[in-house]
Every structure is written in C-alpha cells, then in structure tokens.
C-alpha positions, 0 to 999 in steps of 0.5 A: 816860203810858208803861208799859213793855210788859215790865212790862204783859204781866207784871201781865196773865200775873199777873192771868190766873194768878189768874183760872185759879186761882180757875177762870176760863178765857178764852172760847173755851178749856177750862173746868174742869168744875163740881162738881155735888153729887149727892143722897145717897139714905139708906141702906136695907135690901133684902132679896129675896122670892121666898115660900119659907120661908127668903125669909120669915125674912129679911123678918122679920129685915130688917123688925127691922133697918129698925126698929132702925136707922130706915132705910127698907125695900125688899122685891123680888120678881123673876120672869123668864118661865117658858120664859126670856127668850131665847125669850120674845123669839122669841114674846112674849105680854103677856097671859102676862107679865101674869100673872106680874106679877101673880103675883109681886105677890101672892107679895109680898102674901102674904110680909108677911101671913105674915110680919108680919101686913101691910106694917107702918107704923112703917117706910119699906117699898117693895115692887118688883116687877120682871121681872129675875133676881133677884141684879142686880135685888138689887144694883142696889137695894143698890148704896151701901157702906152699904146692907144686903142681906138673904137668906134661907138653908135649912140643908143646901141648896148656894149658890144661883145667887142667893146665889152671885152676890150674894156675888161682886158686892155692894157693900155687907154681906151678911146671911145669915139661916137657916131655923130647923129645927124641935126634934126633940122637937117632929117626935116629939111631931107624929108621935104625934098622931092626929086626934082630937088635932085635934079641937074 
C-alpha cells in the first residue's frame, strides 16, 4: 500500500503537535519543567521577646490573637554576642556564646510566666531562640502575606533599629502594640504611701 510521503510527514508533524501540547518532548530535547505543589505552611502569628515590658504586652496581645484566630504561635528571642559578631569571630569562645543561649532561653521562659502565667496549652506555641539580629530573624519567621508579626511598643521612645527595619522589610501586617502607662491617679496615690502601708 503506498502513502504519499507529503501526507505522512503532515499526520506525523500533527501528532508531534499534540504530544507537545499535552507536554511531551522527544528524548533528547528540552523538556517542560513539571509543577511541583509546595506545602502551604498555615498562617501564624510571631511575635518577638527580648523581656522588656513593652516586649510583654505584645506576647500578651499576640497569644489573644493566636486564640481568637486559632493560628499557631511563634514567640523568638534573639541574642547576638555582646562584643559583636565581627569580633566574636576574630576570638571566638562557645563556652561564652552558651551562656548567652541560655540566657536568651530563660528570658523567653520567664516572658510567658509573666505574662501568661506559662506557655498556655489551648494554642499551637513555638518558642525559638535564635543567634541573629532580631528584625531578619522576625521577618524570616513572618515571611507569608498572610502571617501576622507582633511588637511591642513604649510611648514616648523613638523607633527602634528592630522596628525600623521590620517596617521597611515586612511582607506581611505589622501589629504595633504599646506599652500602657499607668493613670496618674494612681503614681499620686503610690507616692503618699508610707511603709507601714505595706504592712501585714
């Protein structure tokens, strides 16, 4: 049986076009790269704790958020060397760096007792401790448009270097939570107290 050869290179050119559609490629030649579904983290809420008071309310405010939204909770403490990196590196000691590991971890410890009274159970909590500055250790950890970073804030002090770059660099909202002042009623009665006022 004879087939005309103009006729077979067009069912074949066709048949390779359907094929190319459908993402076939002869061997040999370039090949249409395969998607690859990446697991989607869930959404969560970070929030930083370096122990200050300001650092405190908004462990407080981010634990309520956790709560409310039923997302999970990462609270990070970061420490960097006392001296600095650059000359920690010329004359490093672990023994040292342990410490303030340590240091930091108990710092974090210490945030929830104060705060929460303990890491509180109801909620997904991960408590990181890690040797970075602290606003690229944030926003590494708050990377998704749709986490939500918590700092703490006290009134009347200038931005911060920590705040200052969160706000330049984030990728997801920033939630800003102040310090609440004490009522000045309540410093005037304080100051009339005398120490029998303490008394048992």
């Amino acid at each position: 049986m004879h087939h005309d050869r103009s006729d077979f290179s067009d069912r074949t050119e066709r048949m390779l076009q359907r094929r190319a559609e459908n993402g076939w490629r002869p061997a040999g030649g370039p090949r249409r790269p395969r998607r690859t579904t990446v697991p989607r983290r869930p959404c969560r809420i970070v929030v930083g704790v370096s122990g200050s008071p300001a650092s405190l309310a908004a462990l407080r405010r981010a634990v309520a958020e956790a709560r409310r939204c039923g997302r999970p909770l990462v609270a990070l403490s970061a420490w960097e060397p006392p001296e600095g990196e650059a000359l920690y590196c010329r004359w490093p000691d672990p023994q040292w760096a342990r410490h303030w590991y340590a240091a930091a971890r108990t710092r974090l410890a210490n945030a929830f007792e104060h705060a929460c009274g303990g890491v509180p159970a109801d909620i997904d909590v991960t408590l990181r401790v890690e040797r970075a500055r602290p606003g690229p250790a944030l926003l590494d950890l708050a990377a998704h448009p749709d986490d939500l970073l918590v700092l703490g804030n006290r009134p009347g002090l200038r931005r911060g270097p920590v705040r200052r770059h969160v706000r330049r660099h984030a990728r997801c909202p920033v939630l800003t939570v102040p310090l609440a002042q004490p009522d000045r009623a309540d410093l005037r009665a304080l100051r009339r107290l005398v120490p029998t006022d303490f008394g048992t």
